[in-house]
C-alpha positions in Angstrom: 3.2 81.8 -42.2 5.2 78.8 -40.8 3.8 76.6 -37.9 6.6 78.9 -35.4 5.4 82.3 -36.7 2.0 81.2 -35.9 0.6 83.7 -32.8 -1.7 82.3 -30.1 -3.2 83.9 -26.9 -6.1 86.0 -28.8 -8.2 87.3 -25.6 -11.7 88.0 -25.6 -13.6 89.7 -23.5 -18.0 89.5 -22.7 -17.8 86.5 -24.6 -20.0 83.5 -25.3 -19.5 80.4 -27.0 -22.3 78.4 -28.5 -23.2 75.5 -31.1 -24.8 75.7 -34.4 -26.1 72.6 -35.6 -24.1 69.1 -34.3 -20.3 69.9 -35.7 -20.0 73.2 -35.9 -18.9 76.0 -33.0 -18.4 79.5 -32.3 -17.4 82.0 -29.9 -18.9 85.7 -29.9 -17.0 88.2 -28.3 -14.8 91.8 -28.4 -11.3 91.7 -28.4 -8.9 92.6 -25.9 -7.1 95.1 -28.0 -3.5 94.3 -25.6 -4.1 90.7 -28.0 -5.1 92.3 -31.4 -1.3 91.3 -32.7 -2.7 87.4 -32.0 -5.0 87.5 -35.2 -3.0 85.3 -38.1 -3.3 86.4 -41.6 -3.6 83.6 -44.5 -1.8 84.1 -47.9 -5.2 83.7 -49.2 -6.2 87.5 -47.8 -5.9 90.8 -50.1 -3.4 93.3 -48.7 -4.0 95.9 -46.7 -4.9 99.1 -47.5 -2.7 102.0 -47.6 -2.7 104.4 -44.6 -4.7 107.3 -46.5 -7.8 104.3 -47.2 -7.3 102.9 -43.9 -7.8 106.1 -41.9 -11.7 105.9 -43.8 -12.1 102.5 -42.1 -10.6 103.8 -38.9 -13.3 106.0 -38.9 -16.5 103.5 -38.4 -14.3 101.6 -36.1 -13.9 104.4 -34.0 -17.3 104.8 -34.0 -18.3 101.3 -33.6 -20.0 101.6 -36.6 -18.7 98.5 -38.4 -19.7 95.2 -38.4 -17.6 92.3 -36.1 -15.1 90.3 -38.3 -14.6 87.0 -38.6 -12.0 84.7 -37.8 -11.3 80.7 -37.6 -9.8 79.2 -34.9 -7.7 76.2 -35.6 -8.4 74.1 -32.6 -10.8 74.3 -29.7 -8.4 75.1 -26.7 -8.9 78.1 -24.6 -9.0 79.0 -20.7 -12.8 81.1 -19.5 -12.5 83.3 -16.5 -16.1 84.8 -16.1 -16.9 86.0 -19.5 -13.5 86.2 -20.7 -11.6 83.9 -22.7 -8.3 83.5 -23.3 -7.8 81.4 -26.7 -4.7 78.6 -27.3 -4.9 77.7 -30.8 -4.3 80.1 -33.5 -7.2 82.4 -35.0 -7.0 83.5 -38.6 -8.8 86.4 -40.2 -11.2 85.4 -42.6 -13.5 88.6 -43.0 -12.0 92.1 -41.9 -8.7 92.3 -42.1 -8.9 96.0 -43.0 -11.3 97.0 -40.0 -8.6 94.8 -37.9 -5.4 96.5 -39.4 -7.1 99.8 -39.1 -7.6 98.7 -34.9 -3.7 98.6 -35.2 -3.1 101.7 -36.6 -5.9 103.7 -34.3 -4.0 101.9 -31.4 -0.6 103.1 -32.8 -2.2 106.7 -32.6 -2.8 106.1 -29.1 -6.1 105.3 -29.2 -8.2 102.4 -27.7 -10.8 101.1 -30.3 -13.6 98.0 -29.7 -14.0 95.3 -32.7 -16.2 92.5 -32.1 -15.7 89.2 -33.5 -16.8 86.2 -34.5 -15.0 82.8 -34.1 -15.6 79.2 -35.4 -13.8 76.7 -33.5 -11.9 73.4 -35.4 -12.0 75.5 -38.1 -9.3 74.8 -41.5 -7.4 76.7 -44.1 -9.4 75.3 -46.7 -12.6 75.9 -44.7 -11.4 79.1 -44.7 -10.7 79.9 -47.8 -14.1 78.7 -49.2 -15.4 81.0 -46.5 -13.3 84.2 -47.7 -14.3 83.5 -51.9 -17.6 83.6 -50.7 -17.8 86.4 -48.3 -16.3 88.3 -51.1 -17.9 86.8 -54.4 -21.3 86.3 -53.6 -22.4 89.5 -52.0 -24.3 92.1 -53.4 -22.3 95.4 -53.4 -24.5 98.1 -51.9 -25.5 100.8 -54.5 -24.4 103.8 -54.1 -27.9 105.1 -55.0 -28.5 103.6 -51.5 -25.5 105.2 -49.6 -26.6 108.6 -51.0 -30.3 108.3 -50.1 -28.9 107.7 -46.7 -26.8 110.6 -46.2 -29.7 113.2 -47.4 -30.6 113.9 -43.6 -26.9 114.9 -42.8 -26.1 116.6 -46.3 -29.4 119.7 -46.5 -28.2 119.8 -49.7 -28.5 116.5 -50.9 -32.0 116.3 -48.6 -33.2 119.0 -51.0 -32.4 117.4 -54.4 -33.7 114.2 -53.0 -37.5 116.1 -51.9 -36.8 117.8 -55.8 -36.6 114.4 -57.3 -39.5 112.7 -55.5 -42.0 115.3 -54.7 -41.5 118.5 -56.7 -44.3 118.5 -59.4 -42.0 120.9 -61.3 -39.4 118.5 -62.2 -39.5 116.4 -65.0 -38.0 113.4 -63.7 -40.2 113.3 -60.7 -40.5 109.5 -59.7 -38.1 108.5 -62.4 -34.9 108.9 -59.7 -33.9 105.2 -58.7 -32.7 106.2 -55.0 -32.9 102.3 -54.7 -30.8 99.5 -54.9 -31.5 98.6 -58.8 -33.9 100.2 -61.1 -37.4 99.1 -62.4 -38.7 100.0 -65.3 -40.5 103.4 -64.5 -36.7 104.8 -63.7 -35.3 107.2 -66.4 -32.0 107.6 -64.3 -30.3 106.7 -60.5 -30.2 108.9 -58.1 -25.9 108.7 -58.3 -26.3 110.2 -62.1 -28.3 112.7 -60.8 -25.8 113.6 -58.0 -23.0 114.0 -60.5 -24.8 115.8 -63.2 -26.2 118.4 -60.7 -22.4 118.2 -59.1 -20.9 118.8 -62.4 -23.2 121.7 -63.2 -22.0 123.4 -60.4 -18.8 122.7 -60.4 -17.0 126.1 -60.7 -18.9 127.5 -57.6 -17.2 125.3 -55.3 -16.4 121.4 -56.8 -18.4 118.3 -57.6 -16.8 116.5 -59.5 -15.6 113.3 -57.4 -16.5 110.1 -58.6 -16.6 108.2 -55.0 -19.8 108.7 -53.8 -19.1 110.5 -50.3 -16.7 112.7 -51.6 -19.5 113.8 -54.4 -21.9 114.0 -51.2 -19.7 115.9 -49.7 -18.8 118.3 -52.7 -22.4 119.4 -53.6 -23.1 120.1 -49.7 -20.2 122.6 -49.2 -21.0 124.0 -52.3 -24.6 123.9 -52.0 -23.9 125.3 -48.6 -22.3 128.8 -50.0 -24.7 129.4 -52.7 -27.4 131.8 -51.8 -30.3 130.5 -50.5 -32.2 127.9 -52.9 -30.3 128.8 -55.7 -28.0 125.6 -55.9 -31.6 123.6 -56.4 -33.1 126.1 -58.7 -29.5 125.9 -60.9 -30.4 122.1 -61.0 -34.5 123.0 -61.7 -33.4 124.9 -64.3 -30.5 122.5 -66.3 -33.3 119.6 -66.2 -36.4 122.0 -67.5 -33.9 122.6 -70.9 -34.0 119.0 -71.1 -37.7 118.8 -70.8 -38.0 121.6 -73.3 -35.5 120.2 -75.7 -36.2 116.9 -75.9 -39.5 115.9 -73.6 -38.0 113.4 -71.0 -40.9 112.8 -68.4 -42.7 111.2 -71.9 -39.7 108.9 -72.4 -41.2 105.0 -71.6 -37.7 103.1 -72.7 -34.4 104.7 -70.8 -32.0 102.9 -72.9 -33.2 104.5 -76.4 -33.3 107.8 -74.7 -30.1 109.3 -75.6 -30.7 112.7 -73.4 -31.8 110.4 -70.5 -28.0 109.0 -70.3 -25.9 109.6 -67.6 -22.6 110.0 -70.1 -24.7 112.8 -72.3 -26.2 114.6 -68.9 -22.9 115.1 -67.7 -21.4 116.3 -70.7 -24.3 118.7 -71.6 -23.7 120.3 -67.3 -19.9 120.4 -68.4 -20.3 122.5 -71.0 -23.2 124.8 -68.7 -20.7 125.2 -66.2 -17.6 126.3 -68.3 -19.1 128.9 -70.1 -20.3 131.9 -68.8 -22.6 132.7 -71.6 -25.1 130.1 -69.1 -24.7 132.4 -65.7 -25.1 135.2 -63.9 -23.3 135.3 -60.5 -24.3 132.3 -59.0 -27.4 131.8 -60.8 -28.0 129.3 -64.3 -29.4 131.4 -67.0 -30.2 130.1 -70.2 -31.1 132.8 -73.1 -33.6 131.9 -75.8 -31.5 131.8 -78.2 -28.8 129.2 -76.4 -32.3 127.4 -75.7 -32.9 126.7 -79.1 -29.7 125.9 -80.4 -29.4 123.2 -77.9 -32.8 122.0 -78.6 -31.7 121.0 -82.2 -28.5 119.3 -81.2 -28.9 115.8 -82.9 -29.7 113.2 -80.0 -31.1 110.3 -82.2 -27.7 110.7 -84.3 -26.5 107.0 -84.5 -22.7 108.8 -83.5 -24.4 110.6 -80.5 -26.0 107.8 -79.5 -22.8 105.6 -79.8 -21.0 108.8 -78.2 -23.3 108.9 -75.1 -23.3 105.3 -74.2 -19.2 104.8 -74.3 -16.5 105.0 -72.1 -13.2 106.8 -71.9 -12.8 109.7 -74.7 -16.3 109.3 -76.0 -17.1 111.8 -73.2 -14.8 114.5 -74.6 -16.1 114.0 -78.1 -19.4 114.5 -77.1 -18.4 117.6 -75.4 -16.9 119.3 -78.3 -19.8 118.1 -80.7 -21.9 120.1 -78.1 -19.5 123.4 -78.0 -19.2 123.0 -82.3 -22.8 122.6 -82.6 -24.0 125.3 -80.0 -21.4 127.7 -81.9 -21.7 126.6 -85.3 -23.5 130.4 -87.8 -22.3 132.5 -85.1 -19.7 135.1 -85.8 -20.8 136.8 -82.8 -22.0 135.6 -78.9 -20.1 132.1 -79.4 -19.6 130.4 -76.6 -16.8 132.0 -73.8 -14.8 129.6 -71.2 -14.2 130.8 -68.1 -10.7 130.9 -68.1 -10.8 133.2 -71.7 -13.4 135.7 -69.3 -10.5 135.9 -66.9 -7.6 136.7 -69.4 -9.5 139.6 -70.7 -10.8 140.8 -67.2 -6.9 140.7 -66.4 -5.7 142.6 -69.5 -8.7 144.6 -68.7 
């Protein structure tokens, strides 16, 4: 942006300027949103979001839910009435160019949002950009074991697998859920691998299969939500008792040589539980004898399982049809029947 595109007048309103430390400035304040168009943006900043993204954001900052941003002011010039303050020298975004842009479009929709903000006076471009690489290097992104542990008193649901995980003597894995930040050495798996394996599970009764954490939240409570009472938890009781019985988890002292304690070979296990409907009746996880016991010899210390369950990309397909070929394999009869081959013959039916 050239010095003549530069925008100036940013108002502020209850705001409060104050020192820290000999040379350096700061005002504190909310921003009049008839300004908002005043706030610069350096080449140094990402792009902004697209609209579908930006409406998420819109959503804390209608709520005043999200943190102030921060800007740098190059210059010290501006005019106080009162509490307000009317600023001369340009202000650049440093930190929150999203929750700004999505102030825009909320105000485009005819709405009147409230973002704080946070101003350093006599501030620089290169000041600013050392600010920005750090604001978005050096922070710790926030686990979404965390996010999901705090969203268990709006989602019932996701309350009840959380009380299952931590308090339920029944469950294997009781104790061994990180709903934490990072795991310690008594974790077997995080509580965002338990989330999608019980999701996946369940997946034909509703969905649960999202990979961003909210929407997976979300998933398992509407589905949750329509299941008969209890049974959604019991279907997840049930899935991780087989993997007691098979392969004797809550004995497991070293998660990353437990191959049936992996996220990758969880999910694919509940994938092939949910597409067959040799596993259910109506809504509720049954496992036969039988199906118990084939599963139970399904080779997890296999150096190609192993490999298999720890990989990325088609390794989780391979996996899933070593499952299905193994679970099948000396049966003529009661092999294994997908959903959609249940519904072709109750149609020709």
């Amino acid at each position: 942006m050239t010095k003549e595109q530069e925008h100036t007048g940013l108002k502020l309103r209850n705001a409060q300027a104050y020192d820290v430390g000999p040379k350096a400035r700061f005002i504190h304040g909310v921003i009049d949103m008839e300004t908002v168009e005043a706030v610069n943006v350096g080449e140094y900043q990402r792009e902004v979001l697209p609209t579908t993204k930006l409406e998420n954001v819109a959503v804390g900052v209608r709520e005043c839910s999200v943190p102030y941003i921060v800007c740098g002011m190059r210059g010290s010039r501006f005019r106080q009435n009162g509490t307000n303050l009317t600023l001369n020298d340009p202000v650049w975004v440093i930190d929150g160019l999203q929750r700004w842009s999505a102030c825009k479009l909320l105000i485009a929709q005819g709405e009147k949002p409230h973002l704080g903000v946070t101003i350093r006076l006599d501030s620089t471009e290169t000041q600013e950009l050392k600010q920005f690489i750090a604001l978005n290097t050096r922070a710790t992104k926030l686990s979404p074991n965390i996010i999901l542990r705090n969203l268990r008193s709006e989602r019932p649901i996701l309350g009840a697998i959380y009380r299952m995980s931590e308090e339920d003597a029944a469950f294997p894995l009781r104790g061994r859920i990180c709903w934490q930040q990072r795991q310690n050495s008594d974790h077997l798996l995080s509580a965002f691998s338990l989330a999608k394996v019980v999701g996946t599970l369940q997946a034909h009764l509703g969905s649960g299969r999202s990979s961003a954490v909210i929407g997976l939240a979300d998933s398992i409570q509407a589905t949750g939500a329509d299941c008969p009472k209890g049974v959604y938890i019991q279907n997840a009781m049930t899935f991780f008792s087989l993997i007691e019985e098979c392969w004797h988890v809550s004995k497991v002292v070293y998660s990353e040589r437990s191959t049936a304690t992996k996220q990758q070979f969880l999910v694919s296990l509940a994938t092939i539980l949910d597409r067959h409907v040799n596993f259910w009746d109506g809504a509720r996880l049954i496992i036969p004898a039988n199906l118990r016991r084939k599963i139970a010899g399904f080779p997890v210390t296999d150096p190609n399982v192993q490999n298999l369950a720890s990989a990325g990309g088609a390794a989780k397909f391979m996996l899933e049809n070593l499952l299905v070929t193994h679970i099948n394999s000396g049966k003529r009869q009661h092999r294994l029947v997908q959903r959609s081959e249940m519904e072709k013959e109750s149609g020709a039916a």
